[in-house]
N, C-alpha and C positions, 0 to 999 in steps of 0.2 A: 484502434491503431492510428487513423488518422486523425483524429482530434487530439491526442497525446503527441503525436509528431511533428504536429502543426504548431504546437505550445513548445515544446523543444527548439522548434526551430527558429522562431518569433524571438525565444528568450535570448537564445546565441549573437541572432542578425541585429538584435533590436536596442540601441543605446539605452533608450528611454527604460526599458525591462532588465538593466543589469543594479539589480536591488535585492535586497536579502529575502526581500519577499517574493519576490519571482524567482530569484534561485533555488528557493524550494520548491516551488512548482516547478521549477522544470526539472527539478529533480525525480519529483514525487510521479511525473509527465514520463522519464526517460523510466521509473521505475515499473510504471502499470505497461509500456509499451515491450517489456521486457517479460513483465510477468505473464502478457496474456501471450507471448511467442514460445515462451517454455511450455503452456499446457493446453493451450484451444487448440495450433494443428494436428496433434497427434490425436485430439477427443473427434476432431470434426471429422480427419480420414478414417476412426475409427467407425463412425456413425455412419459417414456414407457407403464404406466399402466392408462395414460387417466385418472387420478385422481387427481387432484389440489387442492383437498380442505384441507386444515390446520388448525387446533384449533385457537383458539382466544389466548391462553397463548403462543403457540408453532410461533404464529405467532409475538408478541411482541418480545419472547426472541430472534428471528431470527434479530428483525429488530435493539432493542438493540446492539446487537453482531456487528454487521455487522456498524452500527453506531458508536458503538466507535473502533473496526478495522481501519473504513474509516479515524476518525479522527486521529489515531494515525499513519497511515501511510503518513498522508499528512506533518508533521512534521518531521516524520521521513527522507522521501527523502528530506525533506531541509537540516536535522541535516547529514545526507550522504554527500551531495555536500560543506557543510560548511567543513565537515572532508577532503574530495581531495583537496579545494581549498588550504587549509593548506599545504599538503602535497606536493603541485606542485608550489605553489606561494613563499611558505615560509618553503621550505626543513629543513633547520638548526634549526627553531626555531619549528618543529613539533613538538620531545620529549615533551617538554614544554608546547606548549598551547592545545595539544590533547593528555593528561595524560589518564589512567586509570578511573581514578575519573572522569572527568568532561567526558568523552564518556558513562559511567552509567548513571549521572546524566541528560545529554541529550536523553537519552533515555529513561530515567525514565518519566520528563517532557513529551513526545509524548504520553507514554502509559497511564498515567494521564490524559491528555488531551482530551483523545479520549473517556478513562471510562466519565468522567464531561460532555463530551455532548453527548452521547449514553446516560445519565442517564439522563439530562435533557430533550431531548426531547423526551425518550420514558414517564416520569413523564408528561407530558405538553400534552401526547396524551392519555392518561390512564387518564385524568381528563374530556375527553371530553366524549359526547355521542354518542353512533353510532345508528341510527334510518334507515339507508336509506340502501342501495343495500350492501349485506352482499358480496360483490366479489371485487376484487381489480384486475384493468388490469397493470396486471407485472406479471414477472415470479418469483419475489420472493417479500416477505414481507416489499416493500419499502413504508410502509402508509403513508407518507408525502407527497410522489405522487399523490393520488389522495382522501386526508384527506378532500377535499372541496365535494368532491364528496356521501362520506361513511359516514361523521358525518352530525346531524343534530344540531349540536352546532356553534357558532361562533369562526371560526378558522383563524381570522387576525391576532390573536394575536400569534396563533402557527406559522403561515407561515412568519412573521415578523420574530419570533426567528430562527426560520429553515433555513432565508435567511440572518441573521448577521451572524449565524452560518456558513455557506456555503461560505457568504464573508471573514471569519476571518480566516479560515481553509484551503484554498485556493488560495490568491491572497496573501497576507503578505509572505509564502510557497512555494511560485511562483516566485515571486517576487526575492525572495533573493535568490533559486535554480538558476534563470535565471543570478544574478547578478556574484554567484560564478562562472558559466560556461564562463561569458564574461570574467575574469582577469584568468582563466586558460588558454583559446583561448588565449588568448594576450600572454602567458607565455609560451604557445607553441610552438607561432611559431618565441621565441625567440632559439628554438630550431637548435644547427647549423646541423643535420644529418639529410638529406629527408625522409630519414628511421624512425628515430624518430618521426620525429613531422607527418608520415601518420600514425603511430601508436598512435599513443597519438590523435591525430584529429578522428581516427575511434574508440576509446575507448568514445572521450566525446560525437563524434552526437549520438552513439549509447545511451548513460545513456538521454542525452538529449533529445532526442524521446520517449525514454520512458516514463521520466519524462515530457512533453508537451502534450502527449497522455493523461495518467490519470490526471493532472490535467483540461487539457483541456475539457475534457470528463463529470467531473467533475462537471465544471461551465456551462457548456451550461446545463446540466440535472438540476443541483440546482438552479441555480442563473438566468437562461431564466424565464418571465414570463410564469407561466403553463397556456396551451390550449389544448383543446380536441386534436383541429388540429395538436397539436406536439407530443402528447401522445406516440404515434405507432416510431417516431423518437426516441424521449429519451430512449425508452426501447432498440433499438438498441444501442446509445452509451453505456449504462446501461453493455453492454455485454465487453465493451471495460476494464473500471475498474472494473470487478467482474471477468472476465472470461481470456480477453487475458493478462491484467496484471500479474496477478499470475503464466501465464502458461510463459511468458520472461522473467519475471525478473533474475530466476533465470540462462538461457541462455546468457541474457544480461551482469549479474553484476558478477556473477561469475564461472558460468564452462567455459569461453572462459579464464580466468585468470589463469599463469603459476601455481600461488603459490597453487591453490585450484586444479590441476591436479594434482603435486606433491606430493599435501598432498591426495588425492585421492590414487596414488599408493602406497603413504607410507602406508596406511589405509589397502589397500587387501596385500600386503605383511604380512604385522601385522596377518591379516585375514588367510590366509595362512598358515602361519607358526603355528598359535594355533589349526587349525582344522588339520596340517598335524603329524599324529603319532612318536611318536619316537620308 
């Protein structure tokens, strides 16, 4: 939480960090700081005080949240890797095709995307019945996981939508993050300085692990046919995108970055100087 807050806030105060490239980051910064406030306090007070149970409303608005978060980050890290590919493949013509305008607008698009199916599928489970075992095994409110289980309604038709949803959100996402990292590799190591292209090569495996991580994580949890016998599995990767995502990203993508240290010390200077008396 504090390393994503600190990035949000850097990006806001900081002239030097108002670029298409840090407005995704502090996007992607206000997003993880959001995702881990929907599902780690209610997991933590459950762990420490032995108490798991959740209202029926408290439990929809969790899984809503958390559903359109998910969706809008999976867009998100594509609309990231589309903006470096830019910026490393095609240097001269970056001003131009990665303007102000069109890094809103692509970000606008993901957080959209993510509201339209966090509302559709929490609509599609709010129409069903729940007759059967009043408990969900996960440690947060992911009802799609075991909706076959909890409803006594027919839910082909939700788990049909939940898995176009999961393949749309996902592998199109993926797809194009993986395609941008192949033609910056290739532009890397057109790089003539050894120095260079190790740095540039441990900038991309790192964003690339990341990115590989959660969406991989992702697909095996959504798009694996559900079985009891995988049940106790998924909830482990489950911890992968809810939990270690949030807490590297922000290690990952921007406090190993000159620019966000700089703007960092310019920040406590600032800071400094207002609380020191005259």
């Amino acid at each position: 939480m504090a390393g994503n807050l600190l990035i949000v806030l850097l990006v806001i105060s900081d002239q030097q960090l108002h670029t298409p490239m840090y407005f995704f980051l502090g996007n992607l910064s206000f997003l993880e700081s959001c995702c881990s406030s929907t599902i780690l306090p209610k997991m933590l007070a459950g762990l420490l005080t032995g108490d798991g149970s959740i209202s029926v409303k408290a439990c929809f608005m969790q899984f809503f949240i958390f559903t359109c978060l998910g969706g809008a980050e999976c867009y998100l890290l594509s609309m990231m890797s589309y903006d470096r590919y830019l910026a490393i493949c095609k240097p001269l013509h970056y001003a131009i095709l990665m303007n102000g305008t069109l890094s809103f607008q692509l970000a606008a698009v993901s957080w959209i995307s993510g509201v339209l199916v966090g509302t559709t599928l929490t609509l599609k489970i709010s129409w069903l019945s729940f007759c059967g075992p009043n408990e969900i095994d996960h440690y947060f409110c992911d009802i799609s996981s075991d909706i076959r289980y909890v409803s006594c309604s027919d839910t082909h038709f939700f788990e049909l939508s939940a898995l176009i949803f999961a393949c749309a959100f996902t592998l199109p996402p993926f797809l194009l993050t993986l395609l941008s990292y192949v033609f910056i590799i290739v532009s890397v190591l057109r790089i003539p300085s050894t120095t260079g292209r190790r740095k540039a090569f441990s900038t991309c495996s790192s964003h690339l692990t990341v990115v590989a991580l959660y969406y991989g994580t992702l697909m095996l949890v959504y798009m694996v046919p559900r079985s009891k016998n995988l049940r106790d599995v998924k909830k482990v990767f489950s911890l992968f995108y809810t939990v270690l995502t949030p807490l590297v990203n922000p290690l990952i993508y921007s406090l190993r970055n000159m620019e966000v240290k700089e703007a960092m010390r310019r920040g406590c200077k600032r800071f400094i100087l207002y609380m020191t008396p005259f």
